[in-house]
C-alpha positions in Angstrom: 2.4 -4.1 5.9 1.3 -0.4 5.0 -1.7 1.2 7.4 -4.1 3.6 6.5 -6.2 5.7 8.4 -9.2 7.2 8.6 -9.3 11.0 8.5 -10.9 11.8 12.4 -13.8 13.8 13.0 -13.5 17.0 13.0 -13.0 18.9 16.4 -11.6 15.3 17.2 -8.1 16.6 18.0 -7.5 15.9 21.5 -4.8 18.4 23.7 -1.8 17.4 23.1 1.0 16.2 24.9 -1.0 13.7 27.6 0.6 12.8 31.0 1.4 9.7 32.1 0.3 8.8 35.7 2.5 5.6 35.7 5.8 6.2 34.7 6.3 3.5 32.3 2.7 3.0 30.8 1.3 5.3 28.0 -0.6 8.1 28.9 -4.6 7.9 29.3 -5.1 8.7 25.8 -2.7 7.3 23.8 -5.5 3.9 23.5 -7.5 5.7 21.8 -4.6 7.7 19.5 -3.5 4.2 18.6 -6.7 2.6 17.8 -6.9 6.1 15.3 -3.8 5.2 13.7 -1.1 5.5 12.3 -1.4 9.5 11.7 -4.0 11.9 13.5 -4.5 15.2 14.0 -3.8 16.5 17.9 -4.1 20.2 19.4 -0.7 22.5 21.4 -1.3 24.7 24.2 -1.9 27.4 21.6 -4.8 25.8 19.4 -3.1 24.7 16.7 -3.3 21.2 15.3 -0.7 19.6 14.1 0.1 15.4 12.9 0.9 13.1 15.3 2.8 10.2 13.8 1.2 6.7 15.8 2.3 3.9 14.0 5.8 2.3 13.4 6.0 2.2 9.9 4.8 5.3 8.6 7.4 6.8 11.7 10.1 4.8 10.2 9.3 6.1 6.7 9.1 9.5 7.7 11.9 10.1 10.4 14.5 9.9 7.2 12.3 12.0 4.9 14.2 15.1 4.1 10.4 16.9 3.8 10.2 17.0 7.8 12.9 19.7 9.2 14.4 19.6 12.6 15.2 23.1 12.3 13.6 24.7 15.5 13.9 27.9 13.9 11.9 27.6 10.7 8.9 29.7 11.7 6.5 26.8 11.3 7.7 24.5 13.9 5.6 23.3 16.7 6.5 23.3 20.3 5.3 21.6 23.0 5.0 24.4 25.5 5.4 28.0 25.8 8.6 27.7 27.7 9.8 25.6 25.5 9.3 28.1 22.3 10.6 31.4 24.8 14.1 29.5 25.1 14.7 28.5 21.7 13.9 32.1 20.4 16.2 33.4 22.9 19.2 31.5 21.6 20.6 29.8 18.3 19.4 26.4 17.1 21.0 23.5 19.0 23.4 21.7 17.1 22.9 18.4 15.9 19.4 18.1 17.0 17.9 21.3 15.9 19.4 21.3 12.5 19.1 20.0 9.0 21.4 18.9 6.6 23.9 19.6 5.2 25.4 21.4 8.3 23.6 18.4 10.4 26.1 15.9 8.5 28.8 18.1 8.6 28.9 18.5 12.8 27.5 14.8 13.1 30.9 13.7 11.0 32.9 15.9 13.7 32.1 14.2 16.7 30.6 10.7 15.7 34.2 9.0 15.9 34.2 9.9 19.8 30.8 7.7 20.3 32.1 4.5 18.1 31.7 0.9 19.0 35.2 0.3 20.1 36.0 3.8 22.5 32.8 2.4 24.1 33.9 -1.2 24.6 37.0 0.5 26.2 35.4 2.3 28.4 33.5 -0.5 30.1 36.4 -1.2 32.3 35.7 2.6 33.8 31.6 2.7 33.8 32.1 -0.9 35.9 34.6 0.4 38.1 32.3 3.7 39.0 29.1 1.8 39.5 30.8 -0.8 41.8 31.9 2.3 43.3 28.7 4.3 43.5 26.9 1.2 45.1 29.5 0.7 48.2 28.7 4.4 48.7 25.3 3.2 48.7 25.7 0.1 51.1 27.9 2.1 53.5 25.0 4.6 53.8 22.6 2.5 54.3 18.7 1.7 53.7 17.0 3.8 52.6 18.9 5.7 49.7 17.5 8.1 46.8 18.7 6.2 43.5 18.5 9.1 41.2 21.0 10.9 43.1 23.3 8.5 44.6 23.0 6.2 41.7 21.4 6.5 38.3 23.2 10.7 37.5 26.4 10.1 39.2 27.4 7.6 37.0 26.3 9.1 33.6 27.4 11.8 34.7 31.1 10.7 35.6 30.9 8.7 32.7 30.1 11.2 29.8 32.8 13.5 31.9 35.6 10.9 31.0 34.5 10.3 28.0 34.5 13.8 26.6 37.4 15.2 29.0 35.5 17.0 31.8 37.1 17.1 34.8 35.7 14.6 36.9 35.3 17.0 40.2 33.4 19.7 38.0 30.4 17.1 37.1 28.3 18.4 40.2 28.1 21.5 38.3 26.4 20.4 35.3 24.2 17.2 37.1 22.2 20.6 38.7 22.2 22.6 35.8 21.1 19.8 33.0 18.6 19.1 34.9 17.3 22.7 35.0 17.5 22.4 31.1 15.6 19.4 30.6 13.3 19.4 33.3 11.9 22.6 34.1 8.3 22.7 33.6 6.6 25.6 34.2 6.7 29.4 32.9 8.3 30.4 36.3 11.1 28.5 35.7 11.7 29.3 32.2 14.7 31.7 33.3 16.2 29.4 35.5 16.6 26.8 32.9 18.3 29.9 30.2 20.3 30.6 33.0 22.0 27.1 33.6 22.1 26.2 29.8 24.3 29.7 29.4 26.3 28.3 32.4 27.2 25.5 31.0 28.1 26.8 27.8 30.5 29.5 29.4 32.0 27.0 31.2 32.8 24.5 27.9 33.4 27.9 26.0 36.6 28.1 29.1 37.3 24.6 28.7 38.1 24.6 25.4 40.3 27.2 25.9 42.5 25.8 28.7 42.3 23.0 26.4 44.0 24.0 23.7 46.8 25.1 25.9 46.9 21.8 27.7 45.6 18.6 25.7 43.9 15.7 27.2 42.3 12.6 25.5 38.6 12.7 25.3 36.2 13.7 23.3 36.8 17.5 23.2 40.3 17.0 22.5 39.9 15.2 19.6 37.6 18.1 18.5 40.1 20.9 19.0 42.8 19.2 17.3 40.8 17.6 13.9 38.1 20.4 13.9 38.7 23.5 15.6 42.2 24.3 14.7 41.9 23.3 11.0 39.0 25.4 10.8 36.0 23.0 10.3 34.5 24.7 13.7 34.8 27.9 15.5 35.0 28.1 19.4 31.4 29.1 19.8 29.9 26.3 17.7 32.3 23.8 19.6 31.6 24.7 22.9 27.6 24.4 21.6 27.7 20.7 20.1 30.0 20.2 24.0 27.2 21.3 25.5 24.4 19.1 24.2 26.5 15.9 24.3 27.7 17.0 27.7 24.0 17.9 28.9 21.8 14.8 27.1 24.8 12.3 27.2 23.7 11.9 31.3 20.4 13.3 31.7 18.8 11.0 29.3 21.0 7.8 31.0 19.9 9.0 34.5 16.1 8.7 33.6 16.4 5.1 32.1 18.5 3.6 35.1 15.7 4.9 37.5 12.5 4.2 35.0 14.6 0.5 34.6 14.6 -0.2 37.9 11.0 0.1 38.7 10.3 -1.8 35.8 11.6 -4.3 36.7 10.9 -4.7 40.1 7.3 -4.3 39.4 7.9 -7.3 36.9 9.5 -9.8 38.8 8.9 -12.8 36.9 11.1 -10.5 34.1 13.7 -10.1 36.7 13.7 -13.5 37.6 14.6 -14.0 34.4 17.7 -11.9 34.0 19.1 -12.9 37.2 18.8 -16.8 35.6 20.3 -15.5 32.8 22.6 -13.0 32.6 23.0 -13.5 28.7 19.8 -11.8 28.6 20.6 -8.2 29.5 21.4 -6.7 26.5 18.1 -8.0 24.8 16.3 -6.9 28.0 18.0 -2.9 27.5 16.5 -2.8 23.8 12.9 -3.5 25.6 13.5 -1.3 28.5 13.9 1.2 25.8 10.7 -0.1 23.3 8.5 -0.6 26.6 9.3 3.0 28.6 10.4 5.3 25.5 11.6 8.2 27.7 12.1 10.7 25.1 8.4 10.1 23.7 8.0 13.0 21.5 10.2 13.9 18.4 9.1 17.4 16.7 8.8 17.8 13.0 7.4 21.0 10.4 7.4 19.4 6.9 8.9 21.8 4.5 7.1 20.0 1.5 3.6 18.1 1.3 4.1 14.8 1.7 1.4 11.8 0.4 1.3 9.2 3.2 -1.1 6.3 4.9 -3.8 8.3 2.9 -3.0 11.7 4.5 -1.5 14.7 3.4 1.1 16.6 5.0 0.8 19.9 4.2 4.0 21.9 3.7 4.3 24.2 7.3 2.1 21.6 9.1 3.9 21.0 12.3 4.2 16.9 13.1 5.1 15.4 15.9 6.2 11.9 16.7 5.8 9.7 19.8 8.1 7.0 20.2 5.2 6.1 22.9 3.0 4.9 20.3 5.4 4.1 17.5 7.0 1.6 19.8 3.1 0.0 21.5 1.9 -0.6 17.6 0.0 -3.9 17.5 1.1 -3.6 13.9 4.7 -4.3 14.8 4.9 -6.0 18.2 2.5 -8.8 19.3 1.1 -7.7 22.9 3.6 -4.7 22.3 1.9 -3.7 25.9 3.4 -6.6 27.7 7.0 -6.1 29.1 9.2 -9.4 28.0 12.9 -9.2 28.4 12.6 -12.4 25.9 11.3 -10.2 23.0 13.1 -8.9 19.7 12.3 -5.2 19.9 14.9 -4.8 17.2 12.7 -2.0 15.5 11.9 0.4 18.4 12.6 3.9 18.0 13.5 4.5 21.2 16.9 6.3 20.1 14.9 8.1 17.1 15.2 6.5 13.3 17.3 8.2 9.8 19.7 11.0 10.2 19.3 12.1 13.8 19.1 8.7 15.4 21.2 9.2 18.6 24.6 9.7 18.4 25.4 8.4 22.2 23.4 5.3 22.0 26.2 2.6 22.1 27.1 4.8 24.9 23.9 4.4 26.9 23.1 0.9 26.3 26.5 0.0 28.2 25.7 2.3 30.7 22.5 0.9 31.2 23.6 -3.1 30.7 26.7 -2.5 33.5 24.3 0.3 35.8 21.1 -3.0 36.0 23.2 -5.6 36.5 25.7 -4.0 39.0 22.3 -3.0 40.9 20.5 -6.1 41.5 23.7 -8.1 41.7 24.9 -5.9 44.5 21.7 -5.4 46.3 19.6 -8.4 45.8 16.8 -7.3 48.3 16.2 -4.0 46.3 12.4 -2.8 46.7 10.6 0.3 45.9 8.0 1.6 49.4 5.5 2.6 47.3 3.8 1.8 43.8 5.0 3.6 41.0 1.9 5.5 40.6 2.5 7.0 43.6 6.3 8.4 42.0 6.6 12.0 41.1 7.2 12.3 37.8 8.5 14.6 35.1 6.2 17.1 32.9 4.6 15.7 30.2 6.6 17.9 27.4 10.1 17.3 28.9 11.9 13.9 29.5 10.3 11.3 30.9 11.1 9.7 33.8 11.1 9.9 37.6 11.7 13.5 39.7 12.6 11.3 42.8 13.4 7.6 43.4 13.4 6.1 47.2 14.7 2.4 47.3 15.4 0.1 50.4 16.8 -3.0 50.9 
């Protein structure tokens, strides 16, 4: 069905982005941005309003529309934060994701065979063997244990290394460092977080290079011998894209294992169900995704105006859009607040929607299918001390998720 809005009152446009105080619920807030929906007006650190996309279907129509640019450096596009502005100035737009076509198709093409259906289904084998691993590293520990960081990054993290041809004893270098990318909040750590993305893009830029003297068989290989050396990419731009898939292809994974696991403890009748009924899982991932929607908040400047649920999107208007709210609309999920591993949340937006849906999604919903049910098979008694209110959680503008995860058994 097609929903129209309202235009709000004017001085109606609340600060923008909102934190969430549970780390799987919307943010106090978004109720009220929903029941204004599907597009409103909402106000960045720096006054300006900008569109905030709310409902499902008007997202879905507008993710694809080549009218709203990705580019982060057309001078009209809207950022979140001041850091988060500083470090894209400081640096070319990131590949892939902060770029428009044609020379979006043209890297996506280059590295979308290394993320197909069937290198994933080969790789199961190894993602099982390292989280059966990970957890008797666990066991022999002992109660209590941090998850995030002897359980939900080491295994992205050695994962996306195999995958792409890391060496596996170098992943501690970038589990510190992405982090410092995508989770440093404030001005004062601005710096650090240029500092580690520059790391890790010297260190792929070496890679590459001891590469092409002695070939492996991931990812980056594949690169060097179809791309770079016909001369479809040059080493800078190579070790770029490296970089990104390197740095979100575990960061993003990490979150969801940790923000999945409190879910579902804190639903235990939806636990119960999976551990009845292991032919659920996969249906349950897609509504881990719909229900927590980590990476809530897409950013947009439309380059044309654009005629839409009764609005108009003025060409340099800056639009953001929360996968939050697209993926709680009442419009397209009944009770779309309830968590119900039984559902069909089919059309979340959870991995994005049109030309930049993500890339390493096959990847992560194995991850995140072997990573659950490795877990609570392993270590039925799993609990979390405290509520997950009481969890420290990431800054509103960055990836969501949890800063620190204590579990016992």
């Amino acid at each position: 069905m097609t929903e129209t809005t309202s235009p709000p009152v004017a001085g109606e446009a609340p600060a923008y982005p909102m934190t969430r105080t549970c780390p799987y619920q919307m943010p106090v807030g978004y109720e009220e941005l929903r029941e204004r929906g599907p597009l409103t007006k909402v106000t960045l650190y720096d006054g300006r309003q900008i569109w905030l996309v709310v409902g499902n279907e008007v997202g879905r129509t507008l993710f694809p529309d080549p009218r709203l640019s990705s580019n982060v450096l057309h001078p009209g596009f809207p950022f979140l934060a001041p850091r988060i502005a500083a470090q894209t100035q400081q640096r070319a737009a990131p590949p892939l994701v902060g770029v428009d076509d044609p020379e979006h198709a043209r890297q996506r093409r280059m590295v979308i065979p290394g993320f197909g259906i069937r290198r994933i289904a080969a790789l199961r084998p190894e993602i099982e063997r390292i989280a059966d691993g990970l957890i008797d590293e666990m066991l022999d520990r002992g109660s209590p244990a941090e998850l995030l960081s002897q359980y939900a990054l080491p295994l992205p993290s050695a994962v996306i290394c195999a995958l792409l041809g890391v060496p596996y004893e170098d992943r501690g270098y970038f589990d510190e460092r992405s982090r410092l990318v995508l989770s440093s909040a404030g001005e004062d750590e601005a710096e650090r977080a240029r500092k580690a993305f520059t790391e890790i893009l010297g260190y792929l830029h070496d890679l590459v290079g001891e590469k092409e003297k002695h070939p492996g068989d991931g990812v980056i290989d594949d690169l060097i011998a179809h791309q770079l050396e016909d001369g479809s990419v040059d080493r800078d731009e190579l070790a770029m894209i490296c970089s990104l898939l390197l740095v979100s292809g575990h960061e993003t994974t990490s979150n969801m294992i940790a923000l999945s696991t409190v879910t579902l403890l804190e639903h235990p009748d939806q636990l119960a169900l999976l551990r009845r009924d292991d032919a659920l899982l996969p249906g349950a991932v897609e509504e881990l995704m719909r229900f927590t929607s980590i990476g809530d908040v897409l950013m947009r400047v439309a380059v044309e105006d654009i005629e839409i649920a009764g609005r108009t999107i003025r060409a340099g208007d800056g639009v953001a859009m929360s996968t939050m709210l697209m993926n709680r609309d009442p419009h397209a999920w009944e009770n779309p607040d309830v968590f119900d591993v039984t559902r069909s949340s089919g059309r979340h937006v959870a991995f994005g929607y049109g030309i930049h849906q993500c890339i390493g999604q096959n990847l992560a919903r194995a991850e995140m299918e072997i990573a659950l049910r490795t877990l609570f098979r392993r270590i039925p008694g799993l609990r979390v001390p405290v509520r997950s209110d009481e969890l420290p959680l990431n800054a509103p503008y960055v990836l969501q998720g949890i800063g620190e995860l204590t579990v016992e058994w």
